[in-house]
C-alpha positions in Angstrom: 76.2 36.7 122.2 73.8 34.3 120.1 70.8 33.4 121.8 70.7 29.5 123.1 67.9 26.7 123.4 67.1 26.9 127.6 66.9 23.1 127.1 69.5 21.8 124.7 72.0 24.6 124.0 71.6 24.8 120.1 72.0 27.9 118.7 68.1 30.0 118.1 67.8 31.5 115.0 64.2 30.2 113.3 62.1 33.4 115.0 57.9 31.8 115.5 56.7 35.5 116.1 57.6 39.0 116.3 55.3 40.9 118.7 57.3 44.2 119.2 57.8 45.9 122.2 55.2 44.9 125.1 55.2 45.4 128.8 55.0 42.5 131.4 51.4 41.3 131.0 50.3 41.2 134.4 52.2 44.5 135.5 49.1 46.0 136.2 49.6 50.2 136.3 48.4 51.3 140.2 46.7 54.9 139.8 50.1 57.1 141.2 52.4 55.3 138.5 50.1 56.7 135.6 51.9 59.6 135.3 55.1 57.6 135.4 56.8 55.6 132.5 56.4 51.7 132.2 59.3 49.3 130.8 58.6 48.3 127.7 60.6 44.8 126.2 61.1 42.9 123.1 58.5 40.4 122.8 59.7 37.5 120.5 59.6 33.7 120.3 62.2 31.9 119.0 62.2 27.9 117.8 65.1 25.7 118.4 65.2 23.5 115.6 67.3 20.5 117.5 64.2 20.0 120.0 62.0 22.1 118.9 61.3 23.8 122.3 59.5 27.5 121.3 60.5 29.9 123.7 60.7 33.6 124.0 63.5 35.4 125.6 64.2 36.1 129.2 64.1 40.0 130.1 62.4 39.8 133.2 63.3 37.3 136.3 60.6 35.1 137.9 61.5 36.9 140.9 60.2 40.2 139.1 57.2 38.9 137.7 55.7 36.4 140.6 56.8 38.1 143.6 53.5 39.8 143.5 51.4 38.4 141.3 47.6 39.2 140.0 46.4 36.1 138.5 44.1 34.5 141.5 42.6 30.8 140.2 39.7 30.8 142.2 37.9 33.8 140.3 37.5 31.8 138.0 34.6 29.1 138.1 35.1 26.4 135.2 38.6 26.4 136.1 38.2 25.5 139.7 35.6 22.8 138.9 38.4 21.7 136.2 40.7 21.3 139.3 38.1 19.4 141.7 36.7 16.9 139.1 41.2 16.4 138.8 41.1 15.4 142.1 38.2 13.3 142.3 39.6 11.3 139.8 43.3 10.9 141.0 42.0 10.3 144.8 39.9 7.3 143.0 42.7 5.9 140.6 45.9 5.7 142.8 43.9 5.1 145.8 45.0 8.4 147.9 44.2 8.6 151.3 46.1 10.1 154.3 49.1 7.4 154.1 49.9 9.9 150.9 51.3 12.9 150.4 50.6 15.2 147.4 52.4 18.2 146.3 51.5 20.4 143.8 54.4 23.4 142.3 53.0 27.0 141.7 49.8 26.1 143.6 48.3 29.9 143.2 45.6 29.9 146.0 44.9 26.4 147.0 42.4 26.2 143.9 43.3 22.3 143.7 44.8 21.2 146.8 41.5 22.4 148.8 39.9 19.6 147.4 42.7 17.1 148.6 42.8 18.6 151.9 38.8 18.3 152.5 39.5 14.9 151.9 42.1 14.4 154.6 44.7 13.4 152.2 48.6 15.4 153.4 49.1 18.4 150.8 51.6 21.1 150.1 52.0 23.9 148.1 55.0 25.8 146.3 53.9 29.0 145.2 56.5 32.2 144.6 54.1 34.9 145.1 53.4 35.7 148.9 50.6 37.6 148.2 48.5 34.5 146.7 50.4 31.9 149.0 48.9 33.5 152.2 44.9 33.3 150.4 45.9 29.5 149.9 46.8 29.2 154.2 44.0 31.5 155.0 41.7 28.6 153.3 43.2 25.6 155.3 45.9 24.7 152.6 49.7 24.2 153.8 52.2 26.2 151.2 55.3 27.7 151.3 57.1 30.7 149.6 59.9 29.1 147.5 60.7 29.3 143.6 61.1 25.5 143.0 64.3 24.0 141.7 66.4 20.7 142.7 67.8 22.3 145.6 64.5 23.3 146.7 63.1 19.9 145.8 65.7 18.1 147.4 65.1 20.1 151.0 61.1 18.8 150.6 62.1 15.1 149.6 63.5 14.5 153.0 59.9 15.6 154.6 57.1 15.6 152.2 58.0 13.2 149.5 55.4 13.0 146.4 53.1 10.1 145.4 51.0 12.9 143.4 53.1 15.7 142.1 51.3 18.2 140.2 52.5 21.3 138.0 49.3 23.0 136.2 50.5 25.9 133.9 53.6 26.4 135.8 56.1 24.7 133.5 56.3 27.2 130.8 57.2 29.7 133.2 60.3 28.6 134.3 63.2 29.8 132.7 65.5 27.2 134.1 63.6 24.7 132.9 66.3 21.6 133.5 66.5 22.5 136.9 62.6 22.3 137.7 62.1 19.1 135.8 65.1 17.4 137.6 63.8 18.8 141.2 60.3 17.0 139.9 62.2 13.5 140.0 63.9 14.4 143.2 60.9 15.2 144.6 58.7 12.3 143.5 58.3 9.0 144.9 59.6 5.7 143.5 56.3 4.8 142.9 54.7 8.1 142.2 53.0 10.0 139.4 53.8 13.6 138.0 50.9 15.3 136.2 51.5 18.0 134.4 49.1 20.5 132.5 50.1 23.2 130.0 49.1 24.9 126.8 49.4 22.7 123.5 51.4 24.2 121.1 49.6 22.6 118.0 46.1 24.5 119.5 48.3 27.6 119.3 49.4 27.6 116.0 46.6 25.6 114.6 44.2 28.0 116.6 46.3 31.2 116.1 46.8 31.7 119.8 49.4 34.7 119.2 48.1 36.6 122.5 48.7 33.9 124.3 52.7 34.4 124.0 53.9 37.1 126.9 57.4 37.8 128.9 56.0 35.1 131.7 55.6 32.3 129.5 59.0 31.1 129.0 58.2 28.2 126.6 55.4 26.8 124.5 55.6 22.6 124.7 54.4 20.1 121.6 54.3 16.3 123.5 57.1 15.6 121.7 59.2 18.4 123.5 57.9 17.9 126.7 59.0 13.8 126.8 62.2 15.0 125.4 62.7 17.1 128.2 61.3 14.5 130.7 63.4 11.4 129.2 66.6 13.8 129.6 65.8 13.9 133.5 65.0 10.6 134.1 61.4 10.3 133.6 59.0 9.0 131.2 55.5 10.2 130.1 52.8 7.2 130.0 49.9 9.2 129.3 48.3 12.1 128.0 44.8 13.7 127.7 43.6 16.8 125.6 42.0 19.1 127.5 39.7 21.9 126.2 41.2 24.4 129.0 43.2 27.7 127.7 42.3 27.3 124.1 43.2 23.6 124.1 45.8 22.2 126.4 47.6 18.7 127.4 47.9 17.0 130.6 51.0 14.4 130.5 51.0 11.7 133.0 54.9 10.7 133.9 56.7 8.3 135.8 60.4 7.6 137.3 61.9 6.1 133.8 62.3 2.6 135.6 58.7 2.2 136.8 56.8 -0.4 135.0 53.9 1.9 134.1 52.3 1.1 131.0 52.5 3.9 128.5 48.7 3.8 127.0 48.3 4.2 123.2 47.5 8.1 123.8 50.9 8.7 123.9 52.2 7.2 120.5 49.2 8.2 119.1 49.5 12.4 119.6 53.4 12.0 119.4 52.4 10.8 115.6 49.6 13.2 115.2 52.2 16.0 115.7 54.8 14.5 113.3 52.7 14.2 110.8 51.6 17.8 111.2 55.3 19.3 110.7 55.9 20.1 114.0 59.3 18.1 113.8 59.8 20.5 110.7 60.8 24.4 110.6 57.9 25.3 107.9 55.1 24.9 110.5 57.2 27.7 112.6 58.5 29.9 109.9 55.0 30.5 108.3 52.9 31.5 112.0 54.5 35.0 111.5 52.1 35.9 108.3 49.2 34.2 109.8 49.4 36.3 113.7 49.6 39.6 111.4 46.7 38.5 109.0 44.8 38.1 112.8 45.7 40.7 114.2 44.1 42.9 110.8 41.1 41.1 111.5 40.8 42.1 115.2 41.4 45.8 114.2 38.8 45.4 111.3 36.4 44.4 113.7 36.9 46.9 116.3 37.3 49.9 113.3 34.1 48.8 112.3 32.0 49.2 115.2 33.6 52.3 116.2 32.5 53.9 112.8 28.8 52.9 113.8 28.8 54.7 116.7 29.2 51.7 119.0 30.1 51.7 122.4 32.5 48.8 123.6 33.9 47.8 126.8 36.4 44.8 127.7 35.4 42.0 130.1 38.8 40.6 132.0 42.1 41.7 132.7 44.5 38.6 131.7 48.0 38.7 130.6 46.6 37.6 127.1 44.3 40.6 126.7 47.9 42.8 127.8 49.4 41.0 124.6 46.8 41.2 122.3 45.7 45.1 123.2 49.4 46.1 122.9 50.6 44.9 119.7 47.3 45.8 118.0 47.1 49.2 119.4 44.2 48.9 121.2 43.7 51.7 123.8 40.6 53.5 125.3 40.0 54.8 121.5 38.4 51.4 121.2 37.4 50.0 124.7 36.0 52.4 127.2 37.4 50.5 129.9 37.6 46.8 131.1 36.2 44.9 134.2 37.7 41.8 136.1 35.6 39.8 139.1 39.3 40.1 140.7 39.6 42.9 143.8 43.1 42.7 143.2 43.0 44.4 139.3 40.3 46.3 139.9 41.4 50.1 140.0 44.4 49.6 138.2 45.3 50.2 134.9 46.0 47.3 131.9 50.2 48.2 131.5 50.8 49.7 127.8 47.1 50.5 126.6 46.4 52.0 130.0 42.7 51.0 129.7 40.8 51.1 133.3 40.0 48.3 135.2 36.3 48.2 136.4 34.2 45.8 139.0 32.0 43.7 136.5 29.0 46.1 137.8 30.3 48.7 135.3 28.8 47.0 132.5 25.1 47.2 134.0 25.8 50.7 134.5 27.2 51.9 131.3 25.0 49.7 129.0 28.0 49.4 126.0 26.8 47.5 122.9 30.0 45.2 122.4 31.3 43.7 125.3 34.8 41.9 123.9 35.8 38.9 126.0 40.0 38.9 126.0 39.7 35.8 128.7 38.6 33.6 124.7 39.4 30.5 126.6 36.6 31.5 129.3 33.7 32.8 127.2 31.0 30.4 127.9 31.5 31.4 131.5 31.7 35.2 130.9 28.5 35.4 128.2 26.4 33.0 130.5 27.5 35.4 133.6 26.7 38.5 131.6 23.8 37.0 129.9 21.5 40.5 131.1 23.6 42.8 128.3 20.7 41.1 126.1 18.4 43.3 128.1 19.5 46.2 126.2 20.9 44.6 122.8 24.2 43.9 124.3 26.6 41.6 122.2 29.8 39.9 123.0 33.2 40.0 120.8 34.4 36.6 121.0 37.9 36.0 119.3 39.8 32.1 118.8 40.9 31.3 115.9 38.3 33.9 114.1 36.9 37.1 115.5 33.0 36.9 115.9 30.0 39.2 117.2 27.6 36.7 119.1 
């Protein structure tokens, strides 16, 4: 059966990049499995060249990956102060107080809604995985269990209808990705906003993000795509910010389509920036291919290097883009002693495919390795000024994004 845009139907046949076979990133091995065999699937994403949606293909369910998920936001510090400086500023421009209600889809563990809740504004969180939901009610935040679509988002509209509706990295991992956008209108308020963070694709190509594709991420959004999608459902983007976050990201500000909202000169701006760049074009798509490979050479170089002088080299983090990038490089405990994680929940497990240990960060001050390679990029201020004391032994950091460096 040909493969078929999850957006607008048109046949996929213009293939963006061609990882191989990978496990599910954050299917992280527990110590009785290692003996065991792992799934392994094709890892590929595909370009539809009507709306230019990039999206890999589905071999996993959401119910598979997030029922018991890994990823916890609060271990992670930039990224929560991202989230309350958010919510400082959207308490102060639409005036929130506790005559509003705000709602935010995948809400992990109550990383953003905390600061909502402290403020005695009404929140509540959709999140799939039970595991995180329940850290998210232990701190104080309402949230249910649900995987959100328009029937879901039709059940909430009758009780906790949205002025602020917020979806932050959650919208390239739904497959289905009509029927979450259409439960956002349901769900949001005549008046309301939807804000919306995610990934930019142009950072990814531009910035050779090719670890950043995995079996979770269902799609990769340009602007472009994204107010396609929106328009198509009924509502319309009026903003948009560029965010440094995850190698370089967007948040889109959207509306109900008949709201008289403003669109602000951001919009038409970026929208041009991107045209102009080829992303309305199949060359920009058809050449990443050759460019991932000529990276991924130059990670291996890197590595091959310091192995041959005699270098010691550990991993710091244990994120579903250090899975992608280990695996189709071929990077296994011949390279990387083992990795470590601030997370309780990785450590003692195994990264799926390479099989490379998981460690509590206090590894690293016990072992003394030269290299310490960051696979969290996006986060290696934070990790290099949090492991700052490797410098007490002539410890160095591999930093990788777009080039691979030794700092």
């Amino acid at each position: 059966m040909t493969d078929v845009c999850r957006f607008c139907a048109a046949p996929l046949e213009l293939v963006f990049a061609d990882l191989g076979l990978c496990p599910v990133a954050n299917s992280l091995v527990e110590a009785d499995a290692l003996r065991r065999p792992e799934p392994f699937y094709p890892l590929r994403a595909l370009v539809c060249e009507r709306c230019f949606l990039v999206q890999t293909e589905e071999f996993e369910s959401p119910a598979g990956i997030f029922a018991d998920y890994t990823y916890f936001s609060s271990f992670s510090t930039s990224w929560v102060a991202h989230a309350e400086r958010y919510a400082e500023r959207m308490v102060d421009e639409l005036g929130l107080d506790e005559r509003h209600t705000v709602v935010e889809v995948g809400s992990n563990d109550g990383y953003l809604l905390q600061f909502f809740h402290r403020r005695g504004i009404p929140v509540l969180g959709v999140e799939p995985a039970a595991n995180v939901a329940q850290e998210a009610n232990v701190r104080g935040v309402p949230t249910i269990v649900r995987f959100f679509d328009a029937a879901v988002a039709a059940e909430l509209a009758e009780q906790s209808p949205a002025d602020l509706l917020i979806g932050n990295n959650v919208l390239a991992h739904m497959p289905q990705i009509s029927g979450f956008v259409a439960g956002m209108k349901r769900l949001l308020k005549p008046e309301g906003v939807v804000t919306v963070e995610f990934p930019h694709l142009m950072r990814l190509v531009e910035d050779g993000q090719f670890d950043t594709i995995y079996h979770e991420h269902f799609s990769y959004f340009s602007l472009g795509t994204v107010a396609r999608i929106f328009e198509h459902h009924g509502l319309r983007v009026f903003d948009v910010e560029e965010l440094p976050t995850h190698g370089g990201s967007l948040r889109v500000f959207a509306c109900h389509a008949a709201s008289d909202r403003v669109a602000t000169e951001r919009v038409a701006a970026l929208a041009e920036r991107e045209r102009a760049a080829g992303y309305r074009d199949r060359e920009v798509y058809a050449s990443f291919g050759e460019r991932m490979n000529a990276m991924k050479r130059e990670v291996l170089r890197c590595l091959i290097d310091a192995k041959e002088q005699g270098l010691t080299i550990a991993g710091y983090g244990a994120p579903a883009k250090g899975t992608t990038l280990l695996n189709v490089c071929g990077i296994g405990t011949d390279f990387l002693d083992y990795t470590v994680d601030k997370s309780p929940h990785k450590q003692g497990r195994w990264l799926p495919g390479v099989r490379i240990p998981i460690h509590a960060p206090d590894q690293i001050r016990r072992t003394r390795p030269d290299l310490v390679f960051i696979l969290p990029w996006n986060l290696a201020d934070e990790v290099m000024e949090e492991m700052a004391f490797i410098r007490d032994w002539g410890g160095r950091f591999i930093v990788r994004s777009p080039g691979v460096t030794i700092v």
